[in-house]
C-alpha positions in Angstrom: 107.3 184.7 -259.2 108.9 187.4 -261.1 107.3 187.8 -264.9 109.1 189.3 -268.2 107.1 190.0 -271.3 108.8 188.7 -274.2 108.9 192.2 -275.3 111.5 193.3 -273.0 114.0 191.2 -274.2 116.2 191.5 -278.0 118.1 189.1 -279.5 120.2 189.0 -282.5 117.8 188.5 -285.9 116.2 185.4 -285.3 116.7 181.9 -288.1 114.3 181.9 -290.8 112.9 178.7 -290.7 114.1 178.0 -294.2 117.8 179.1 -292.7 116.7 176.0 -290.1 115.8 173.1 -292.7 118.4 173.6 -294.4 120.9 173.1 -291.5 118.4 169.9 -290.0 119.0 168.1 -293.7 122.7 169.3 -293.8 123.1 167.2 -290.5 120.3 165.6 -289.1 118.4 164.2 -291.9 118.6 160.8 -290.4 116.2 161.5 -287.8 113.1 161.2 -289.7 111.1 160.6 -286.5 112.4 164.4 -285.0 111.5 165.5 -288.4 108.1 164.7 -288.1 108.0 165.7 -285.0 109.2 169.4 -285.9 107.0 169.8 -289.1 104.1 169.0 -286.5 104.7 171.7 -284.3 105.1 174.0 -287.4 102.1 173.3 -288.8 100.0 173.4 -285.7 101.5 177.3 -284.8 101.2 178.3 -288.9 97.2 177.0 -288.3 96.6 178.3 -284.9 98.1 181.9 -286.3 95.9 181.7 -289.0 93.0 181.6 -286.7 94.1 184.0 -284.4 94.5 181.5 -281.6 97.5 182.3 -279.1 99.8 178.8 -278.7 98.1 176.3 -276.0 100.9 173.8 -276.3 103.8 173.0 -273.5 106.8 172.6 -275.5 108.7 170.3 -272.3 110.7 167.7 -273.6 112.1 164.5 -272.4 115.7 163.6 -273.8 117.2 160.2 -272.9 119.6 158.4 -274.2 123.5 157.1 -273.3 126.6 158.9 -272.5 127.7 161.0 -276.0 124.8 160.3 -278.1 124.4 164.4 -278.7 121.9 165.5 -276.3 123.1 169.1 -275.5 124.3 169.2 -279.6 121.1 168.4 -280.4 119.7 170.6 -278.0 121.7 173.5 -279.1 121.3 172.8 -282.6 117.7 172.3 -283.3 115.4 172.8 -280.0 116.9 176.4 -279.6 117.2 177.3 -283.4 113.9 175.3 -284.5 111.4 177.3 -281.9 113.5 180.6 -282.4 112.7 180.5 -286.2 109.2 180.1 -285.1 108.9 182.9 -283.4 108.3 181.0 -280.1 111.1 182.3 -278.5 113.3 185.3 -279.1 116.8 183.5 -278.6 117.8 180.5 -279.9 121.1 179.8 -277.7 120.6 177.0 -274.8 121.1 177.4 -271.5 122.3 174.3 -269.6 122.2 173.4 -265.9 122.8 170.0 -264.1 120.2 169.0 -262.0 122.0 169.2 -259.2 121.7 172.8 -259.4 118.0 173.1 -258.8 118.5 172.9 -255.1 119.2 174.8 -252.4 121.8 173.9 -249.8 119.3 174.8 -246.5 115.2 174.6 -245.8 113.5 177.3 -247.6 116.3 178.2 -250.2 115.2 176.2 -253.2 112.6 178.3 -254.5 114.5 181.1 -255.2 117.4 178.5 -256.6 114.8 177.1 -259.2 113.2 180.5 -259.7 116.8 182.3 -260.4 117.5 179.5 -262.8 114.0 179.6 -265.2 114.7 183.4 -264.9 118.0 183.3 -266.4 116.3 180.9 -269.3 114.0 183.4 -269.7 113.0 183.7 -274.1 115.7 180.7 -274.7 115.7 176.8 -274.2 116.6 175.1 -270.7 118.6 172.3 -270.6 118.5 170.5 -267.5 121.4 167.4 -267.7 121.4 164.4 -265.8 118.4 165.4 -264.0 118.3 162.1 -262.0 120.5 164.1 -259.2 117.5 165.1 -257.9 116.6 161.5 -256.8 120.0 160.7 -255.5 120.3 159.8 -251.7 121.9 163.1 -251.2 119.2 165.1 -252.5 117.6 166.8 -249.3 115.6 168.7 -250.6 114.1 167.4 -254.1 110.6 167.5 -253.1 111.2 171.2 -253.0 113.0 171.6 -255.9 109.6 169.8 -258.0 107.1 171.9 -256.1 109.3 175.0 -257.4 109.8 173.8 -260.5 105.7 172.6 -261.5 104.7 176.6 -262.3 107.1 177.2 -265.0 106.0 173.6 -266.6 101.9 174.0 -266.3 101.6 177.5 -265.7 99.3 179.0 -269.3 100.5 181.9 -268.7 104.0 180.7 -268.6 103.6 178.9 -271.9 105.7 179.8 -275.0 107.9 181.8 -272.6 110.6 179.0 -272.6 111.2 175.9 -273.8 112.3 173.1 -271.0 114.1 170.1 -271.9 115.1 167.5 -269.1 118.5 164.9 -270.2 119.3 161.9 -268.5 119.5 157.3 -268.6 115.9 156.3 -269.1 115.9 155.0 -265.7 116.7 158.3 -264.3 114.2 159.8 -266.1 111.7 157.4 -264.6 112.9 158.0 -261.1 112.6 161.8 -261.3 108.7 161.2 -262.8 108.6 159.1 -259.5 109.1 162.4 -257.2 105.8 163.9 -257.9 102.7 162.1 -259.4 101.7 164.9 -262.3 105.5 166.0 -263.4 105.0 162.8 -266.2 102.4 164.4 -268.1 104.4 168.1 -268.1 106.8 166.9 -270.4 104.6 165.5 -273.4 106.8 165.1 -275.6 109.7 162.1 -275.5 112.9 161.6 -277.9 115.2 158.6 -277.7 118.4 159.3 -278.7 119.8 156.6 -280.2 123.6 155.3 -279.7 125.7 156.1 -282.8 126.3 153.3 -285.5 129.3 152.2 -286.8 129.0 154.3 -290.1 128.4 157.1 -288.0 131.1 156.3 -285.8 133.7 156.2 -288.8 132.4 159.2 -290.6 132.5 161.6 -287.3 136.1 160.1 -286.5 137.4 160.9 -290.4 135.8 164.4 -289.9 137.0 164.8 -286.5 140.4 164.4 -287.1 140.6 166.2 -290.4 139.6 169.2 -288.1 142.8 168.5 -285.6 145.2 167.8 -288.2 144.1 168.6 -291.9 147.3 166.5 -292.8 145.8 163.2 -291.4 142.8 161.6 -293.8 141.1 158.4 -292.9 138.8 158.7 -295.4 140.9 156.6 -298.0 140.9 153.8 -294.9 137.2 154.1 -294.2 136.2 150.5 -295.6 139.4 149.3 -292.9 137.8 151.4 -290.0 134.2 150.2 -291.1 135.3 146.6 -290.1 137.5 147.8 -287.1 134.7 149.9 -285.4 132.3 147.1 -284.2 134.7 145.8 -282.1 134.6 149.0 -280.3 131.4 150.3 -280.2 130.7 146.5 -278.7 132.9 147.4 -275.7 130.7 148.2 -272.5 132.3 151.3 -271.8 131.9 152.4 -275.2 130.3 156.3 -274.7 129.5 157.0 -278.7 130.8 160.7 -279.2 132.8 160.4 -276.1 134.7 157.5 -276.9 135.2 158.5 -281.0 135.3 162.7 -280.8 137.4 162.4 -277.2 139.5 159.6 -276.1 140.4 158.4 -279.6 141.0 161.8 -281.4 142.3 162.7 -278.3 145.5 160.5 -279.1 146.8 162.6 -281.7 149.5 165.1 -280.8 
C-alpha cells in the first residue's frame, strides 16, 4: 500500500471555518441534527489539539436516502468544505466513484482497482454512490473488493488522511454491511437524508427556474404551487431534486 504524507500535497487556501458556517446557515440550516453533528466533531479536534493529542477518530460516513434527496450536494458542500476548514484534510473538493468501480474485471485485479481509487482521494473526501453494486449478482469479485477496501477504513495510521463516505437505499446499505462482518462498525457515523417537502420542493423549483430564464417568476404563484405540489411529490416515481430541478424545469425551452 503506497503512503503520502499530507505534506506532499497543496491545495488552494483552505475555508475558514467561519467562511463554512456561514455557508451551512445560508443553506442548510434546516438540518439541525448535521449541525450537531458537525459542532461535535469541531469541538472534539479544538480539545484534542489543545492537549496535544493527534485525532483518533474515523471520519466514515454512511449516507442513505432516495433518489435526489442531495447526497453528492451535500457531500460536496459540507463533508469536503467542513473537514477542509478543520484542517483535517488539505482539499475540500469530492471525489466520487460508483461502486461498481471498486472491482476488478479478473482474479487478482481488485486490489490495485481499490488501492488506485483511495490514492486518487488522497487529502479530499471519497464518495462512493450506490455502493450496493457490490452485492449485485454480477459482482464476482466483491469479497475482494471489502478485503481491499478494510485498510483505508481501520488502518490508525490511515486516519485523518481521507474522509470516506458510502451513498446508497437503506437496504443497500444493509446488504453491503452483509459482505463482511466488521465493515458495520467502520463507518460510525450514519445520516438519513430525508425526501424533500413540499415547501422545499416549491422554493427550489421558483429558484430553479429564475436561474434558466430570469424572465419566468413563480414566486408570485407560490401559495398556487404550495397546493399543487402534494399531488406530486405523492406520486411513486416522485425522485425529489430529480423530479423538481430535472424533468420539470427541464420543460422550459
Amino acid at each position: 500500500m503506497s503512503r503520502l504524507a499530507l505534506e506532499d500535497v497543496r491545495g488552494p487556501p483552505r475555508f475558514s471555518m467561519d467562511d463554512f458556517w456561514v455557508l451551512f446557515e445560508e443553506k442548510y440550516s434546516h438540518m439541525a441534527d448535521l449541525r450537531e453533528l458537525f459542532k461535535d466533531f469541531e469541538s472534539m479536534e479544538m480539545r484534542n489539539r489543545e492537549l496535544g493529542r493527534a485525532t483518533d477518530a474515523m471520519y466514515n460516513f454512511v449516507f442513505q436516502g432516495n433518489p435526489g434527496t442531495g447526497k453528492s450536494t451535500i457531500a460536496r458542500e459540507l463533508i469536503g468544505p467542513f473537514f477542509c476548514a478543520l484542517d483535517i484534510i488539505p482539499y475540500d473538493d469530492v471525489i466520487t466513484k460508483r461502486g461498481s468501480a471498486f472491482q476488478g474485471r479478473f482474479v487478482g485485479q481488485t486490489d490495485g482497482v481499490v488501492e488506485a481509487m483511495f490514492n486518487e482521494a488522497w487529502g479530499r473526501t471519497l464518495f462512493i454512490d450506490e455502493v450496493g453494486a457490490l452485492t449485485s449478482p454480477g459482482a464476482l469479485f466483491s469479497k475482494e473488493a471489502i478485503k481491499a477496501m478494510l485498510p483505508f477504513l481501520e488502518d490508525p495510521e490511515l486516519r485523518g488522511r481521507f474522509i470516506t463516505i458510502i451513498a446508497d437505499y437503506e437496504h443497500n446499505i444493509e446488504a453491503f454491511f452483509g459482505l463482511d462482518d466488521g465493515l458495520e462498525r467502520r463507518f460510525p457515523y450514519t445520516i438519513t437524508i430525508p425526501d424533500w417537502s413540499v415547501e422545499m420542493c416549491v422554493d427550489k423549483l421558483i429558484e430553479a427556474v429564475r436561474k434558466k430564464d430570469s424572465a419566468i417568476d413563480l414566486a408570485s404563484h407560490r401559495d398556487l404551487l404550495l397546493e399543487l405540489m402534494p399531488d406530486l411529490t405523492s406520486e411513486e416515481k416522485f425522485a425529489n431534486g430529480g423530479t423538481i430541478c430535472d424533468s420539470l424545469v427541464g420543460l422550459i425551452r
